[in-house]
N, C-alpha and C positions, 0 to 999 in steps of 0.2 A: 809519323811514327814516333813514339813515344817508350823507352824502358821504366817498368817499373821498379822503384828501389825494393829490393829484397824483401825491406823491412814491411813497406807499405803491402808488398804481395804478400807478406805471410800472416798479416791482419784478415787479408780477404779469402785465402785459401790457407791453413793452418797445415803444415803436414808432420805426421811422424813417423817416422822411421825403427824399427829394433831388431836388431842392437842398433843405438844409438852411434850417428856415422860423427867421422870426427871434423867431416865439413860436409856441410850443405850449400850448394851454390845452386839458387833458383832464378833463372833468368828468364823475364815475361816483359811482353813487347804488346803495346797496344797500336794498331792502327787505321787508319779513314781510306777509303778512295777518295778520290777527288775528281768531279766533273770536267768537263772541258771550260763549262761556265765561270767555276771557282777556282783556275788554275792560275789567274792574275791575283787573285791574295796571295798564294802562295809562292811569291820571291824569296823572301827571306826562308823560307828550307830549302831553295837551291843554293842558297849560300851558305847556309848549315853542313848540306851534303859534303861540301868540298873541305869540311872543319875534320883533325883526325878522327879517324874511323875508330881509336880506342878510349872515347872518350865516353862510351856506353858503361864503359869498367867503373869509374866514379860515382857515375850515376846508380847505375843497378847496387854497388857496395860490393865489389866480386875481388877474395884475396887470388890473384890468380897463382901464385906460386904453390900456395897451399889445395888451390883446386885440380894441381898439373901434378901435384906428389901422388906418385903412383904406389909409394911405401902406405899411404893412409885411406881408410874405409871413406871414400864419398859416394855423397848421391850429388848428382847432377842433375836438373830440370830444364828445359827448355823448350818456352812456348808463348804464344802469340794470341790473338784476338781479336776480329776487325770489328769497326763499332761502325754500327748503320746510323 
């Protein structure tokens, strides 16, 4: 499972919004199954898994303070996509 950075997601899906919101926080998560066959490559993301769980926030580019103000017009996106 992989997040995309915000920035890279809004190259591939562009959105607009009007009125213009005064944050946008779009968060997109790509990911794979995995076989029982290919589950020995995959150690190193169960070592991953156990890394903190908010370290997605960096990656994606997500101000959270300013996505949680409920004083300010957002949009919020959340969405995923598994890849064969």
């Amino acid at each position: 499972m992989r997040f995309l950075p915000q920035e890279a997601y809004e190259q591939a899906a562009p959105l607009e919004v009007l009125p213009r919101p005064d944050v946008v926080t779009r968060i997109f998560m790509l990911f794979k199954g995995v076989g029982t066959e290919d589950v020995g490559e995959w150690d190193a993301s169960q070592k991953r898994a156990e890394e903190d769980v908010h370290r997605w926030i960096d990656v994606v580019g997500v101000d959270v303070q300013r996505t949680i103000d409920t004083q300010l017009f957002r949009v919020i996106e959340w969405g995923g996509m598994e890849l064969s």
